[in-house]
C-alpha positions, 0 to 999 in steps of 0.5 A, a space after each residue: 673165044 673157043 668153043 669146046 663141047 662139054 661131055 653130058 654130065 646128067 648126074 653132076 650137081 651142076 648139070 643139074 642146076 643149069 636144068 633146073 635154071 631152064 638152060 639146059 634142057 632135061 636128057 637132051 643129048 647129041 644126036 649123030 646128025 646134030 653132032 656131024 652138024 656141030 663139028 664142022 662149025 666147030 672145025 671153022 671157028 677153031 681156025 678163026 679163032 686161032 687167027 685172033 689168038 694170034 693177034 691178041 697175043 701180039 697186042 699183048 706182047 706189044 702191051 707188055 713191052 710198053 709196059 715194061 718200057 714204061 715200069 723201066 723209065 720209071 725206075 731210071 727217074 727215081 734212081 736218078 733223082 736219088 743219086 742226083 740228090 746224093 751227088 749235089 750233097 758231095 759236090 756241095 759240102 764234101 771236102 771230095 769237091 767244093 765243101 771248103 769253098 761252100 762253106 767259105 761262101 756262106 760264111 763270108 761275113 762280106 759275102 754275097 750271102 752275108 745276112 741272108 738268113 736274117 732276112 729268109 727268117 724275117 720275112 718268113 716270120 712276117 708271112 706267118 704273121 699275116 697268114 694269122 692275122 688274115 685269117 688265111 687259113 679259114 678262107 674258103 674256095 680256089 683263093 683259100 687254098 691258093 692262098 695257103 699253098 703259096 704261104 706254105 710254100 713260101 715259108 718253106 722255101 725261106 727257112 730252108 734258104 736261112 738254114 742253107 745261108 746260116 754257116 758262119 755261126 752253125 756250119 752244120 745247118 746247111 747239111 741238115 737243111 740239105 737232108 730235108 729234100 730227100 723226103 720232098 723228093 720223094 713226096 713229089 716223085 710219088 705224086 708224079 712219076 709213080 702215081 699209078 703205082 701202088 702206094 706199098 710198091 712205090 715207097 718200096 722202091 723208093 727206099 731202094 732208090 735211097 739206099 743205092 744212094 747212101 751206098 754209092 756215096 759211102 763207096 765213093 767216100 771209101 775210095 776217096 779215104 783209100 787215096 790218102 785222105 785220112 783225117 789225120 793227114 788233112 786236118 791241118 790243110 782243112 784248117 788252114 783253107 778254112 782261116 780257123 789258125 786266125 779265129 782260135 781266139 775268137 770264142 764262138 766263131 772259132 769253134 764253129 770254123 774248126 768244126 766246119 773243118 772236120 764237118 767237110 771231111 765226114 759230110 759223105 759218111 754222115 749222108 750216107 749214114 742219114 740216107 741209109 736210115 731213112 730207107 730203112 725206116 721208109 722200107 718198114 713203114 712200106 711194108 707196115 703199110 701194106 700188111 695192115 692196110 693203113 690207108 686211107 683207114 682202117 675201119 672203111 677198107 676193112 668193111 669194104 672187104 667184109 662186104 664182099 667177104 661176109 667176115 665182118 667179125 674177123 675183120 674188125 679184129 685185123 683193123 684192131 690188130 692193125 691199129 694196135 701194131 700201128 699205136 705201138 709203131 709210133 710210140 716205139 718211133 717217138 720214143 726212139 727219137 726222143 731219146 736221142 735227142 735228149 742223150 745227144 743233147 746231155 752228152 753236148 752238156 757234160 762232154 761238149 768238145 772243143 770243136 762244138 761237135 755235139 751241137 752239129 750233132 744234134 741239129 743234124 739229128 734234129 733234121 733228120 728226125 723231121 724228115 723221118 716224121 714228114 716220111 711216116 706221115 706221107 706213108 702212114 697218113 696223119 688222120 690215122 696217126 692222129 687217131 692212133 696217137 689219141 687213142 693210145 693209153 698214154 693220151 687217154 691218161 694224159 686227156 684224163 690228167 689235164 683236170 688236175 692242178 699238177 697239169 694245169 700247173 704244167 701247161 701254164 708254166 710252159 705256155 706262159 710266153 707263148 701266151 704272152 705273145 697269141 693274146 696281142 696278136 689275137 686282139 689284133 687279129 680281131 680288129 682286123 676281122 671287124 674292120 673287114 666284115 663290119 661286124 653286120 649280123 644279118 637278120 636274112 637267113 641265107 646271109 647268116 650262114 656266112 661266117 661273121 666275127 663275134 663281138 668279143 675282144 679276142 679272136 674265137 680261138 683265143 676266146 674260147 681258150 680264155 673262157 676256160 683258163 677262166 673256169 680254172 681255180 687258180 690257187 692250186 694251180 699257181 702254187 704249184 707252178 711256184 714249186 715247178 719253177 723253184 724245182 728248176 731253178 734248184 737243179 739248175 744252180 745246184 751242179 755248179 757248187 757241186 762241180 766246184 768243190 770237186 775242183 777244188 778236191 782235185 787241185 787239193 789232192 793233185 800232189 797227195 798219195 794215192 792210198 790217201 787220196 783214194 781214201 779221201 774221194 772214197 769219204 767224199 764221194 760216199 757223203 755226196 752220194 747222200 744228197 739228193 741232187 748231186 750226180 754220179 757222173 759228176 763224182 766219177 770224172 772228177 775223182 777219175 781225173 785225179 786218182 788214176 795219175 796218181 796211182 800210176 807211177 806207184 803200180 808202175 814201179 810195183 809191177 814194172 810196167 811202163 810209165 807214160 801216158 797211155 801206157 799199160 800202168 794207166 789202163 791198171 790205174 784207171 781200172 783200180 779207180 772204176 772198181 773204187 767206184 763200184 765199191 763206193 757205189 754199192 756201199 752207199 746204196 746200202 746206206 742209201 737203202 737201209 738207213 735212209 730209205 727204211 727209215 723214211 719208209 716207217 713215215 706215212 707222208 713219205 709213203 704217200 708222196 711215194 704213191 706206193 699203192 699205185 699200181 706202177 709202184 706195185 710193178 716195181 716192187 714185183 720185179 725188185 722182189 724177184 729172186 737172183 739177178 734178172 734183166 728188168 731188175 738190173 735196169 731198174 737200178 741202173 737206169 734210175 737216179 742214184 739216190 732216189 732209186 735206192 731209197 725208194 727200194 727201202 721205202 718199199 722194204 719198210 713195210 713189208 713182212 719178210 722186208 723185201 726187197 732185200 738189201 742183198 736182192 738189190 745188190 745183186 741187181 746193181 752189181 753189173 753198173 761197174 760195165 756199163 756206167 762206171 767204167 766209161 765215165 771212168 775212163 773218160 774223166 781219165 781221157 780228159 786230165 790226159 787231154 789237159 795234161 797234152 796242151 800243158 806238154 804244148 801238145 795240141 795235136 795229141 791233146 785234140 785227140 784225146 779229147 775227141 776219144 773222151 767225149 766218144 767215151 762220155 757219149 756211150 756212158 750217157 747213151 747207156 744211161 738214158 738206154 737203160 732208163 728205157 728199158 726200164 720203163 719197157 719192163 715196168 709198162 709190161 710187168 703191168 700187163 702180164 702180172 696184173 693178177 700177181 700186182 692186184 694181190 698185194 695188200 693197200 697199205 691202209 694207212 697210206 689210204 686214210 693219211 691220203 683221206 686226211 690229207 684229201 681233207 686238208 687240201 680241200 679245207 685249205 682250197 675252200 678257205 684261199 679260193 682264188 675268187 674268195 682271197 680279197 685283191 692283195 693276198 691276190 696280188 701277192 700269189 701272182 707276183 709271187 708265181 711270177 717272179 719265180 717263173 721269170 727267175 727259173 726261165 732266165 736260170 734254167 733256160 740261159 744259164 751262160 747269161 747268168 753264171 759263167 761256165 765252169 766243170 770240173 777241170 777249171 780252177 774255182 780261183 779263177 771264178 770266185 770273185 765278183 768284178 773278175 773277168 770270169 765271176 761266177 755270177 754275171 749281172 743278169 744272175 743277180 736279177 735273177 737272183 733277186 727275182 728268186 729271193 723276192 718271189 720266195 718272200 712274197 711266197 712265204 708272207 702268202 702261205 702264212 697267211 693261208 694257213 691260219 685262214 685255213 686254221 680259222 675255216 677248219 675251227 669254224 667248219 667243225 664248230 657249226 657241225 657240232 651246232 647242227 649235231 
């Protein structure tokens, strides 16, 4: 290094610490003789180092260049890797290559490829199967994990091999298995190739590699459209290359093959859409990632920085903040993706197109949120997101709840089959155990600490979960799961009587006038409305299928407009019948609302089972009270369900001074449903006669169209509608935070609190009275079968309704379906054991609960007859 003399710097503070250190010795300065000494050496070991500067810098350049080689090599391989992996998508399953004859290859049921899936899943199944009971999972060293790598691996590999050979029934599962090798490829690239880079700047510039992907696909679909590859110039070649001419009669293979035609044709705009959201969120998660220091967890990073910084008060205060903006992270996540699934999967419901576009729309969606989650845990670290995820407020409340008999009631409903299946394989489980290890309790130490099996019949697992379903008290908890399954099995069959009868109004009315069939639908509509399980959406499509045909011969002879499908006179007609509709769904909240709602809220059990001194009550009546027309009041009454929001609003009102909130405050907040909800599914009821009106005409082209336009219709109406669902939670979880002052200061309604002390008081007298343990063996058999039958009955009904009742909305003719031997009977032989599982669990039920009560009558008698004794 170079030597350079430094001034005398006596008086400096440094100076003179270096004095004080013995470094420096005190008013020592250069003399003449020792400087004429210095500056010659000084002279020489400024040349000699300028000779190593000179080397250093060449090694150093020579450093910099390697470096920048090798930074550069890396790019070339994840760009590379990117755009091979989009490469392979449009040469697989785009109509630009070879995606007709992919998807003929898989689909062949002669094929090379015929059955693979069944065979990819059973034996993946089968791997899964003797994984568990094998125990692999627990074993221990370099066999364990070899054992659980080459599991994982194979299973992965298969399910992905099934998805891919799966065509002939889901074309679309090939696509979306396809997409779960971009975050693969970016896991591997981020262990190999840029393994010594910082993990924020490789997943930065691995999101950049994607979204040079999604763009040059998106590029090369463009120009391939630009060269006259529209869909409507290529749907019928597609269509005839794919054989769907030939299995139109075929129900669901010939929906599927016509499906697959559009689905070759739009594979590199949906890839390029996928790709281009999963750099996105691999960009904000990067980027997340490095600004609160995620990895590897917050508390030791942080107070390693602390260390060195003495700051360790604002640094817990960063890992707060960072855990916090990380909780938020995640549950926006969860809650965005849960919500498109659940608006695909209704809009696959209600608007389901001919093609069986919804379904490919919401598997792909599905595989695109799991490669989203396997993204978000290879940059934000699962053990952080676990412990982000177990301490947010919703699972500290959820934890909180699971000791109640509503949760418990929950759990066993939904887990019952899975329970059904782990409690075999877990007493095989056990038996395998004990023929490996013999079961031998060693008495030496060193031995003991080996792990053994137990002497119970079940795995420790299994045991220890059936130690606590044993500690549960199980009256309450099958009684309410009683009241879970009759609640699915009512909302379940009660649409298809309501889409009946609309049917039926709109055949009756099809030749009415429109002044009398407005009217008519205007009755029924407002005597529907008051009944708690029928949907609005059901109302508006099928009176819009009707009203708008009517109406629009009539206002085209009036105002000289042109009558024809689509013409200026049915856009009128359709308006007139959305605003028809707002009108009637106004007036009917203010029934709903002043009549029902008021009248419901001057009786405390109806008060208490609203819960109305809870604090998200409170919440609620804090934004409906609010004066003039506000976002989260809007959003409240939209988003909510028809009847249940507007009685709540005068159950609220019932017992408030000024009877607030008023009839007029919340009519201000629903007035703007016309634009979001009303007239979309206005006009996609509409688009639907018109769709039925084309294949009449023996217009299938213009009829496919059409119906393609109204499902788009359909899917934004849903869409706003769950949208607005969630923005009303939003609003409510933060009128709770901010004005909790204002929430803490309405008054409890003390009736409701001594009606809730009373009813606590029943409901204990009647559990200590029908105790699980103290019920001799037939009230016991009769409580479970009972519980039972009905969940046998609501899984069949609920969750395979077309094994039941055969399909019917409201454009199908209620002639066709009401018979019983017919080909399309409205119930199928399956319904009817349903049914009857239905009816004998409700009597078996009833005999139950009558007997409880007068058992719980007598306990109450005898309780306050031994007080009075005492007294």
């Amino acid at each position: 290094p170079r030597v350079v003399p430094q001034r005398s710097t006596l008086g400096s503070p440094h100076s003179q610490m270096m004095r004080e250190s013995g470094v420096l010795e005190p008013d020592k300065r250069l003399s003449s003789t020792s400087r004429s000494e210095v500056l010659p050496r000084l002279s020489w070991e400024s040349s000699a180092s300028s000779e190593s500067r000179s080397s250093l810098g060449c090694r150093r350049s020579k450093s910099i260049q390697q470096g920048v080689y090798k930074q550069g090599w890396k790019l070339l391989m994840v760009n590379g890797t990117m755009l091979s992996l989009a490469a392979m998508a449009l040469v697989l399953f785009s109509a630009q290559f070879y995606g007709i004859q992919t998807i003929l290859l898989l689909s062949d049921p002669f094929g090379p490829y015929a059955h693979v899936e069944l065979w990819s899943f059973g034996i993946a199944c089968m791997t899964l199967l003797l994984t568990y009971l094998l125990d692999v999972w627990a074993w221990t060293g370099h066999v364990g994990r070899m054992a659980r790598v080459v599991a994982i691996t194979l299973v992965s590999t298969l399910v992905f091999v099934g998805c891919m050979t799966w065509a002939a029934e889901f074309p679309e599962l090939p696509m979306a298995a396809f997409l779960l090798l971009v975050p693969a490829s970016s896991l591997l690239l981020k262990v190999t190739v840029l393994r010594d880079w910082l993990s924020s700047k490789a997943w930065t510039t691995l999101s950049q590699a994607i979204g040079l992907a999604a763009a040059v696909t998106l590029a090369s679909w463009g120009w391939w459209i630009w060269r006259g590859n529209w869909w409507t110039d290529v749907r019928n070649v597609y269509r005839e290359q794919l054989d769907c001419s030939d299995r139109l009669t075929i129900e669901i293979e010939g929906n599927n093959f016509c499906r697959s035609a559009l689905l070759v044709w739009a594979a590199a705009p949906t890839f390029s859409l996928i790709f281009g959201l999963l750099a996105v969120l691999l960009r904000g998660l990067s980027s997340i990632s490095k600004r609160f220091n995620v990895r590897p967890s917050f508390k030791l990073a942080l107070r390693s920085c602390a260390a060195h910084l003495n700051a360790t008060q604002e640094i817990d205060k960063e890992a707060d903040l960072a855990k916090e903006n990380l909780v938020k992270l995640i549950y926006r996540l969860g809650i965005l993706a849960g919500s498109l699934l659940v608006i695909l999967y209704v809009y696959g419901l209600v608007a389901g197109s001919g093609m069986g576009m919804s379904h490919a729309i919401v598997n792909i969606a599905s595989f695109t949120v799991i490669a989203g989650l396997v993204i978000a845990a290879a940059v934000l670290g699962v053990a952080d997101i676990k412990v982000a995820i177990s301490e947010h407020p919703a699972a500290v409340y959820l934890r909180n709840q699971l000791q109640s008999p509503l949760m418990r009631a929950l759990l066993a409903y939904a887990g019952l089959p899975l329970l059904a299946i782990w409690m075999p394989l877990s007493f095989l489980k056990q038996a395998i155990t004990k023929l490996r290890d013999g079961c031998r309790r060693e008495a030496n130490a060193r031995r003991a600490k080996r792990r053994t099996c137990s002497d119970s019949l079940l795995s420790d697992e299994a045991q220890q979960w059936f130690n606590q379903l044993v500690t549960w008290e199980w009256t309450p908890v099958l009684i309410r799961m009683s009241w879970i399954a009759l609640a699915m099995i009512f909302f379940s069959i009660f649409t298809r009587p309501t889409y009946m009868f609309l049917s039926y109004v709109r055949e009756t009315l099809q030749h009415a006038s429109w002044v009398h069939a407005s009217i008519v639908f205007f009755l029924i509509g407002m005597l529907l409305f008051l009944l708690p399980p029928v949907p609005g959406p059901a109302m508006y499509i099928a009176g819009s299928m009707v009203l708008p045909g009517l109406c629009q011969g009539p206002f085209a002879a009036a105002l000289g407009l042109e009558d024809s499908p689509g013409g200026a006179a049915w856009y009128l007609a359709t308006i007139y019948v959305s605003v028809l509709f707002w009108v009637l769904k106004l007036s009917a909240h203010v029934i709903q609302q002043k009549i029902f709602g008021e009248a419901l809220g001057q009786r405390v059990q109806v008060r208490v089972l609203c819960s109305i001194n809870a604090p998200m009550m409170r919440a609620i009546r804090n934004i409906l009270e609010r004066r003039g027309l506000s976002l989260a009041k809007t959003v409240i009454l939209v988003g909510g369900p028809d009847w249940p929001t507007s009685v709540l609003c005068g159950i609220l009102a019932a017992k408030h001074p000024r009877g607030e909130p008023s009839i007029f405050q919340t009519l201000a907040g629903l007035t703007p449903i016309w634009l979001p909800n009303i007239l979309p599914m206005t006009f996609g009821g509409a688009l639907l006669a018109r769709s039925a009106a084309a294949e009449v005409d023996a217009e299938p082209a213009h009829a496919r169209y059409v119906n393609v336009a109204a499902n788009i219709v359909s899917l934004f109406a849903f869409s706003m509608q769950g949208t607005t669902m969630l923005i009303a939670g939003y609003f409510i979880e933060r009128t709770l935070s901010t004005n909790r002052e204002s929430i803490d200061a309405y008054p409890d309604d003390h009736e409701v609190a001594q009606e809730a002390k009373i009813a606590a008081a029943c409901d204990k007298a009647f559990a200590d009275a029908n105790g699980f343990d103290k019920m001799h063996s037939m009230q016991r058999v009769a409580l479970v079968s009972s519980s039972l039958l009905l969940t046998f009955s609501s899984y069949v009904i609920a969750l395979v309704p077309s094994l039941c009742f055969e399909r019917f909305s409201v454009t199908d003719s209620v002639v066709d379906v009401l018979c019983l031997s017919c080909e399309r009977a409205i119930v199928k032989p399956i319904g009817f054991v349903a049914l009857s599982a239905l009816l004998l669990g409700c009597s078996v039920l009833c005999v139950w609960y009558w007997d409880a009560s007068r058992k719980a009558v007598r306990y109450r008698s005898e309780v306050a007859d031994t007080r009075a004794m005492l007294l």
